[in-house]
FILOLUM-54126 format. One record per residue (C-alpha): x, y, z; chain; residue in one letter. Coordinates in pm, 1 decimal. Last residue first. Layout:
N
> x:y:z:chaine:residu
> X:Y:Z:A:A;
...
***
This chain:
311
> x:y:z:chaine:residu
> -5293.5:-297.7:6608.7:A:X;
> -4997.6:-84.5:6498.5:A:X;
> -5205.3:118.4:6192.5:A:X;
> -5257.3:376.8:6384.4:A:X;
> -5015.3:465.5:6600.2:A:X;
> -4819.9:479.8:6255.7:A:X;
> -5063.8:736.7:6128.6:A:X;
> -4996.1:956.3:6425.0:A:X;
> -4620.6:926.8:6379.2:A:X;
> -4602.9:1000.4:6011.4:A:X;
> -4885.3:1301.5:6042.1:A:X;
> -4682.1:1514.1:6306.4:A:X;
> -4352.9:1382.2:6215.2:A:X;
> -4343.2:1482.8:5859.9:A:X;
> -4212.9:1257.8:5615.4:A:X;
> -3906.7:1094.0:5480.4:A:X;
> -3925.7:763.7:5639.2:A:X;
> -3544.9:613.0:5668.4:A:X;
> -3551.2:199.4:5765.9:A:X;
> -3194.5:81.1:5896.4:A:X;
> -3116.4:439.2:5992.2:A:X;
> -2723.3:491.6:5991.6:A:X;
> -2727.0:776.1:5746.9:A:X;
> -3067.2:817.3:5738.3:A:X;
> -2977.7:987.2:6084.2:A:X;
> -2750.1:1278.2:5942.4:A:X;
> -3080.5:1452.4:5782.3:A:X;
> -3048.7:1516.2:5370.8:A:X;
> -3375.4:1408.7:5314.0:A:X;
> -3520.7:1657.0:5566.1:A:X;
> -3863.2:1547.2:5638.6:A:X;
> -3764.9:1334.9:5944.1:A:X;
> -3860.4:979.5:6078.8:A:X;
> -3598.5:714.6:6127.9:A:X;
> -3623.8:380.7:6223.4:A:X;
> -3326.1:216.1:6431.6:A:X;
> -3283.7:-175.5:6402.8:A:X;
> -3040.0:-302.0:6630.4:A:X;
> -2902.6:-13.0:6796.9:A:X;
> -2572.8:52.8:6839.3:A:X;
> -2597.9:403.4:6631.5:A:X;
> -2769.6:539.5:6979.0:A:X;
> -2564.8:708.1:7198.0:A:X;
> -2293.9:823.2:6963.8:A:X;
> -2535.0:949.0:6717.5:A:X;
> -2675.9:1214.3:6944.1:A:X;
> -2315.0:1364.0:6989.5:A:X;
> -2250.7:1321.1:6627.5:A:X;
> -2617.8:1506.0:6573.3:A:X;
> -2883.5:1324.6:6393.5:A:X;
> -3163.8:1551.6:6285.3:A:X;
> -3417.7:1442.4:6573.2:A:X;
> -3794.8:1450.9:6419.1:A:X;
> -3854.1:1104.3:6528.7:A:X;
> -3592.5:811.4:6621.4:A:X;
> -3726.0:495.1:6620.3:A:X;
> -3492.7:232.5:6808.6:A:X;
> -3569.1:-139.9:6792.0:A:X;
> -3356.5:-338.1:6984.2:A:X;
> -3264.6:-119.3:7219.1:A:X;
> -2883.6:-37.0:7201.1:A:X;
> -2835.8:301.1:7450.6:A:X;
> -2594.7:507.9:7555.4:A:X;
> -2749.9:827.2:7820.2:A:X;
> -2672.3:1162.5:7813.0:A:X;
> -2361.6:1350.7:7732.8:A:X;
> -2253.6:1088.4:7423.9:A:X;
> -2633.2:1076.6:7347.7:A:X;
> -2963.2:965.0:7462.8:A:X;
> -3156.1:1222.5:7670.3:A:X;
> -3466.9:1102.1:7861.7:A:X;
> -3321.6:1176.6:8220.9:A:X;
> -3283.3:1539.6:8147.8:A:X;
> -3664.1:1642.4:8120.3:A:X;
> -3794.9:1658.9:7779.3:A:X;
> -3959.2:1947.9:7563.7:A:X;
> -3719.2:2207.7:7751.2:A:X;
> -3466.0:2335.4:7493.2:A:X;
> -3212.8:2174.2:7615.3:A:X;
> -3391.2:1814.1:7608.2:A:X;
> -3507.5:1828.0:7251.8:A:X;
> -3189.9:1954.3:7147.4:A:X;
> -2992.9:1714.2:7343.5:A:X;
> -3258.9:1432.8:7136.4:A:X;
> -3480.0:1262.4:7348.3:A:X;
> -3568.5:939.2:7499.3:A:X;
> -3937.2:741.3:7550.3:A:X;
> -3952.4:403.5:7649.9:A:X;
> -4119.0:155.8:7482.8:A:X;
> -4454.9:-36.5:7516.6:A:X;
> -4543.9:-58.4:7131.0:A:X;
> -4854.0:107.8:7161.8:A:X;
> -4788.1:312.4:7468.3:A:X;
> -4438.7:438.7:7314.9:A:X;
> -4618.4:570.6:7015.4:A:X;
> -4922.4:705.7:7181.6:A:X;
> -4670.4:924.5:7376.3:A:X;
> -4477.8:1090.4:7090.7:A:X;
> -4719.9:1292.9:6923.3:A:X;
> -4931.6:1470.1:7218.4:A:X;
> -4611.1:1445.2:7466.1:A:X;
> -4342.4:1591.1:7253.5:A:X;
> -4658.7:1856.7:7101.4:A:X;
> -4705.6:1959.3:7453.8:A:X;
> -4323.6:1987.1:7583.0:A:X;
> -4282.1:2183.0:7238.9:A:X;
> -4157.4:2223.1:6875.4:A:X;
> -4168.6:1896.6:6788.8:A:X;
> -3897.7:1956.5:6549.1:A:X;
> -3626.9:1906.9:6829.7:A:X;
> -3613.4:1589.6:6857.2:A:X;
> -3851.1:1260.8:6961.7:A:X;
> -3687.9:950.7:7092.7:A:X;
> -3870.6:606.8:7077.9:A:X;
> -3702.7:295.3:7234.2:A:X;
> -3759.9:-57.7:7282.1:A:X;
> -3590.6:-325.4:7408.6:A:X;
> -3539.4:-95.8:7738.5:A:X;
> -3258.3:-150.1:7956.1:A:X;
> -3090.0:192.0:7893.8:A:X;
> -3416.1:398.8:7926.5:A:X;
> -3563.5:218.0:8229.0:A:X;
> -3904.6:47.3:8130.7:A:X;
> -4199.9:254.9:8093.1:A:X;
> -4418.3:318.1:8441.1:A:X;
> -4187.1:596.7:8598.3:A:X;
> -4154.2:754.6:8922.8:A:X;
> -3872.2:1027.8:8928.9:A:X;
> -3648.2:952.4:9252.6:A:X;
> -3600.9:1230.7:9479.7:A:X;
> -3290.4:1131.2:9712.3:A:X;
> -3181.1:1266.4:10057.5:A:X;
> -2883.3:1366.7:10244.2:A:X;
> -2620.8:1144.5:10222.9:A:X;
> -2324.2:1224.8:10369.2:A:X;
> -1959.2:1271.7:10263.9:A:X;
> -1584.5:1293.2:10409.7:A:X;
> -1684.8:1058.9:10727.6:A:X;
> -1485.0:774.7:10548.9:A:X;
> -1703.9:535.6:10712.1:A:X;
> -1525.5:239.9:10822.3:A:X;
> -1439.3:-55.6:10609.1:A:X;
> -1690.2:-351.2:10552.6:A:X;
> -1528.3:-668.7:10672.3:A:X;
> -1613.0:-951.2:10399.8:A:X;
> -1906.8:-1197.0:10405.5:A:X;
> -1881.4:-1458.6:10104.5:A:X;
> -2140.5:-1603.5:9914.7:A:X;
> -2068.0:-1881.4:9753.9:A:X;
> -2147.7:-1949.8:9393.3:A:X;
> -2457.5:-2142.8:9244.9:A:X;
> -2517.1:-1999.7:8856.4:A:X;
> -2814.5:-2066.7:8618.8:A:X;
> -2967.2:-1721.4:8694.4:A:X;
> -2914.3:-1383.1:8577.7:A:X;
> -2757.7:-1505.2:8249.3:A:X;
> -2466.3:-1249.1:8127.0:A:X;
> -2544.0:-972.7:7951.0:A:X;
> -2458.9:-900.0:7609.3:A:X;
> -2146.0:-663.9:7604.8:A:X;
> -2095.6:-325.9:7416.0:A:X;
> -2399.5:-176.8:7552.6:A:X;
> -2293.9:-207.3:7890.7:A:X;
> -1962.9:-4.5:7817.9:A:X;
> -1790.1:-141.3:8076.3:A:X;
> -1555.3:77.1:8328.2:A:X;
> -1148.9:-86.9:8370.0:A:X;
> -939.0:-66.7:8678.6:A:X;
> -644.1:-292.9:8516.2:A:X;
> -413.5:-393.4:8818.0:A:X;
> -21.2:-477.2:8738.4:A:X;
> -44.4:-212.2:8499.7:A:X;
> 109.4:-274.7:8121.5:A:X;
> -263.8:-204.9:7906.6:A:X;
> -310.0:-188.0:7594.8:A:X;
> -583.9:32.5:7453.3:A:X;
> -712.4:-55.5:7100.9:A:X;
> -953.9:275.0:6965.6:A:X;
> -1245.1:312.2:6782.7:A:X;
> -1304.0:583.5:6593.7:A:X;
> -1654.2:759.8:6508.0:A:X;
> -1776.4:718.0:6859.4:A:X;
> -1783.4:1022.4:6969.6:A:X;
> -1422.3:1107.0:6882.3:A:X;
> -1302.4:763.5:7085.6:A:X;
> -1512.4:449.9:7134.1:A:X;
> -1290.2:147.7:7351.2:A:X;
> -1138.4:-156.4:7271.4:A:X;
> -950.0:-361.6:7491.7:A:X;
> -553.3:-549.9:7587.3:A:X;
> -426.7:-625.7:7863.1:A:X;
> -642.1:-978.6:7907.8:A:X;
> -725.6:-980.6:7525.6:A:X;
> -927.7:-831.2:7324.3:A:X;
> -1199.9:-732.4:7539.7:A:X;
> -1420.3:-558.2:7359.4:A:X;
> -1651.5:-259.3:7426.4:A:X;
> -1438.7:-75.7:7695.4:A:X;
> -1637.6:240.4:7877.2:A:X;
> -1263.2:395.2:8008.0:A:X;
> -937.9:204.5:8119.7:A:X;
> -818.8:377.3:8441.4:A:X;
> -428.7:429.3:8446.4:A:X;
> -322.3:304.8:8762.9:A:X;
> -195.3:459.5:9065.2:A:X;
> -343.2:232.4:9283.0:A:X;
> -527.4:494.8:9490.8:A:X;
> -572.4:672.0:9150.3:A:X;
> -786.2:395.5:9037.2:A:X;
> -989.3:334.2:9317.7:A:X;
> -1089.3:682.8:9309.7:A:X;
> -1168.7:687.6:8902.6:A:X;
> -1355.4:357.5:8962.7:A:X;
> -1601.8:528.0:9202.2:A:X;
> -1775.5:818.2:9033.5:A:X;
> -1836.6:650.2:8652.0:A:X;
> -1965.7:329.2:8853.5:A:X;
> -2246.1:518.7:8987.4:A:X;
> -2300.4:723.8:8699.9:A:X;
> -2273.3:412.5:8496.1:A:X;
> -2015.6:271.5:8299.2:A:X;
> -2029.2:-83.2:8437.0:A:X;
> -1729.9:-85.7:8676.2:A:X;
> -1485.3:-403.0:8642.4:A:X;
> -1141.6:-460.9:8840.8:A:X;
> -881.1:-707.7:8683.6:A:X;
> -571.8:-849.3:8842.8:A:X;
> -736.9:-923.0:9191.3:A:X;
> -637.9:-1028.2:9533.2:A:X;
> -449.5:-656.2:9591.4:A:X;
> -831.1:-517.0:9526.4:A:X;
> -997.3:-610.4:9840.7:A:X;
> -947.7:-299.7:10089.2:A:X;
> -933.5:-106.6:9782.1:A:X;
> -1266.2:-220.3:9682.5:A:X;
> -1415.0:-90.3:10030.1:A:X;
> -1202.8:217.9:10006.0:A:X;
> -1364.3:289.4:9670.7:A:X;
> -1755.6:196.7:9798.4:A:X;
> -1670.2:447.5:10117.3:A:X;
> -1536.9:725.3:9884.8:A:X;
> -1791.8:706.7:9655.9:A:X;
> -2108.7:677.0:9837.5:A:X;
> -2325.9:444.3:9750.7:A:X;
> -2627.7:445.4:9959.7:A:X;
> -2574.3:149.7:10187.5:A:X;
> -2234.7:156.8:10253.6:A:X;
> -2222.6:320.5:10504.0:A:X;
> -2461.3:149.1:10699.0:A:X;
> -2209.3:-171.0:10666.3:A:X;
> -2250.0:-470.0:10430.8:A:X;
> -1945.0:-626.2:10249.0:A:X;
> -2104.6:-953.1:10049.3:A:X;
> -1807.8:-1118.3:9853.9:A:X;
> -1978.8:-1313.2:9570.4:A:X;
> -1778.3:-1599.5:9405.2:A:X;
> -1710.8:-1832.1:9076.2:A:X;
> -2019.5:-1579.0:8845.4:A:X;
> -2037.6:-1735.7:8525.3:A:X;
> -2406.7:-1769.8:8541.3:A:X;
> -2521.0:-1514.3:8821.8:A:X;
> -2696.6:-1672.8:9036.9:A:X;
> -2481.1:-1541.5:9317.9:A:X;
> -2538.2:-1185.0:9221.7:A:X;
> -2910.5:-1261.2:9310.4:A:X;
> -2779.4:-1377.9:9689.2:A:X;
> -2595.7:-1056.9:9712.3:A:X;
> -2885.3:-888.1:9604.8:A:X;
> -3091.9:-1007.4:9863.2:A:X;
> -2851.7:-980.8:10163.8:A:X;
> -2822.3:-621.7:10091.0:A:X;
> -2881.5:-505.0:10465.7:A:X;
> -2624.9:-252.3:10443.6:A:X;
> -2433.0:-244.4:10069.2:A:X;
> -2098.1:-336.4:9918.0:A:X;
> -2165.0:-597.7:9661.4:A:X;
> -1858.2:-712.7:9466.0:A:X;
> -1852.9:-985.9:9268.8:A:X;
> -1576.2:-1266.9:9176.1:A:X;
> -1471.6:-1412.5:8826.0:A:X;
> -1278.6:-1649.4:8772.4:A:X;
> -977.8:-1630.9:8537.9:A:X;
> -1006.2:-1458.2:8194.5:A:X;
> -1082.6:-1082.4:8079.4:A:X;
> -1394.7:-1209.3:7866.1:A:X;
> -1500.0:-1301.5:8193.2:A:X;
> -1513.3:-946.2:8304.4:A:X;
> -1709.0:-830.3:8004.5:A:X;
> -1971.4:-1090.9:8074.6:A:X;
> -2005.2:-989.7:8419.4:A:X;
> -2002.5:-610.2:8332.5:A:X;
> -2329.1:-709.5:8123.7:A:X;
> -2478.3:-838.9:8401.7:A:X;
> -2387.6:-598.4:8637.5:A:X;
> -2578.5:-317.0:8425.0:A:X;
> -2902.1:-490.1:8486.9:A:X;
> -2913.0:-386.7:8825.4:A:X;
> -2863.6:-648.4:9115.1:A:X;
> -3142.2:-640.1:9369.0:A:X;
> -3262.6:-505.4:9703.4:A:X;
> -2940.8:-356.8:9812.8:A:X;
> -2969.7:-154.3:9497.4:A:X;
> -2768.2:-244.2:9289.4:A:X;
> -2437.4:-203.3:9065.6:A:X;
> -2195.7:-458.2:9177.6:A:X;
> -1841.4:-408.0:9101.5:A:X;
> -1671.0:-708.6:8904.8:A:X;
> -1353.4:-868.9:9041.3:A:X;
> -1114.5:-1070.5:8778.6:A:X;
> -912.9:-1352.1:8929.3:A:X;
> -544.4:-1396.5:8917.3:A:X;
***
């Protein structure tokens, strides 16, 4: 049986996220075949066929499709999914709202943000926040499976040549609407893609001082910025900039975490990080404790100085 990978995009382009479900899914065995349910999304149907790895692209394109919605996307893959033994969600939001459907339709149990594949029924997934890790076997005839992206490297976005193939899009399920979308414009790179990420916590003290101090950092090395739960609850950062086990999981290759204590929850989004730098004067912080390089300093002159001496 073949494995069939959801496509996360944006009818323009395939996100980053698909890449790494890609590898994931051909960890699984068998070919593997993409999803990518959109309206006009000719483009990233033809990027998802570049995919290395990738044996087949089934293009589904229909207005209602265009935007997402769950229950369209779900009855789209369930109008598909008797042909495969595997279905793959990257652990996104989007991904996060869909499989769930398609796996109750089957009456499956869903297999949750894997990490390894250990064998074709059989994965690893994080459990208690990350601090046990957990081997799930699976006896379904249909394993509807979400990707921990981080867990995976991704697959090569080009170096593959597989057919597109049109499929007939289902019919609107009429039970949702989209009404509108307000998209926060950013110049750094997208928190969970980034190679480089620099989170302040809650010792800043304020939305000012988080932008004074931690700013200059992420212009000199070209990062993105996160945020600590703490930082982000307590109004120095907007939502979109937390990292954690209820924000956002990241593995940057260079993480520097400043000021931010080093909750579990915080921990959990973060300890799969290449190299993580930690700033923090209190010697006896949580995040030395997986911090590759510890500083034990104060944030306001440690960060400065470092913006200082990065040429």
């Amino acid at each position: 049986m073949s494995v069939l990978v959801i496509a996360e995009h944006d009818n323009a382009s395939i996100k980053g996220a698909t890449l790494n479900t890609v590898a994931a899914a051909a960890a699984c065995g068998g070919d593997v075949h993409v999803l990518v349910a959109g309206h006009n999304a000719g483009a990233a149907a033809a990027a998802a066929a570049q995919i290395a790895g990738v044996a087949k692209v089934i293009h589904a394109d229909a207005a209602g499709l265009e935007h997402g919605l769950a229950e369209n996307v779900a009855a789209q893959v369930l109008a598909i999914a008797g042909n495969y033994s595997h279905i793959l969600f990257p652990a996104t939001a989007g991904g996060k709202n869909v499989a769930p459907r398609v796996a109750a339709k089957l009456d499956v149990a869903q297999i949750s943000d894997i990490t390894k594949v250990v064998g074709a029924d059989t994965f690893e997934r994080p459990i208690y926040a990350g601090n046990a890790i957990a081997t799930v076997q699976s006896g379904d005839a249909v394993k509807v499976i979400t990707v921990r992206t981080t867990g995976f490297d991704a697959a090569p976005a080009t170096g593959g040549s597989a057919p597109v193939e049109a499929a007939a899009a289902v019919a609107d399920a009429g039970k949702s609407s989209f009404v509108g979308r307000e998209v926060t414009k950013n110049d750094r790179p997208e928190l969970t893609a980034a190679k480089i990420i620099v989170s302040g916590g809650r010792a800043l003290g304020s939305a000012e001082k988080f932008t004074e101090v931690m700013t200059p950092l992420a212009d000199k090395l070209g990062a993105a910025i996160g945020a600590s739960r703490a930082a982000v609850d307590a109004g120095y950062a907007p939502n979109d900039l937390q990292v954690g086990q209820t924000g956002k999981i990241v593995a940057p290759q260079l993480y520097i975490a400043a000021g931010i204590s080093g909750a579990i929850q915080h921990l959990a989004g973060m300890k799969d990080s290449k190299v993580i730098v930690a700033i923090n004067k209190d010697p006896e912080a949580p995040i030395f404790s997986v911090a590759d390089y510890g500083l034990e300093a104060d944030l306001f002159t440690a960060v400065p100085e470092l913006v200082k001496a990065i040429s």
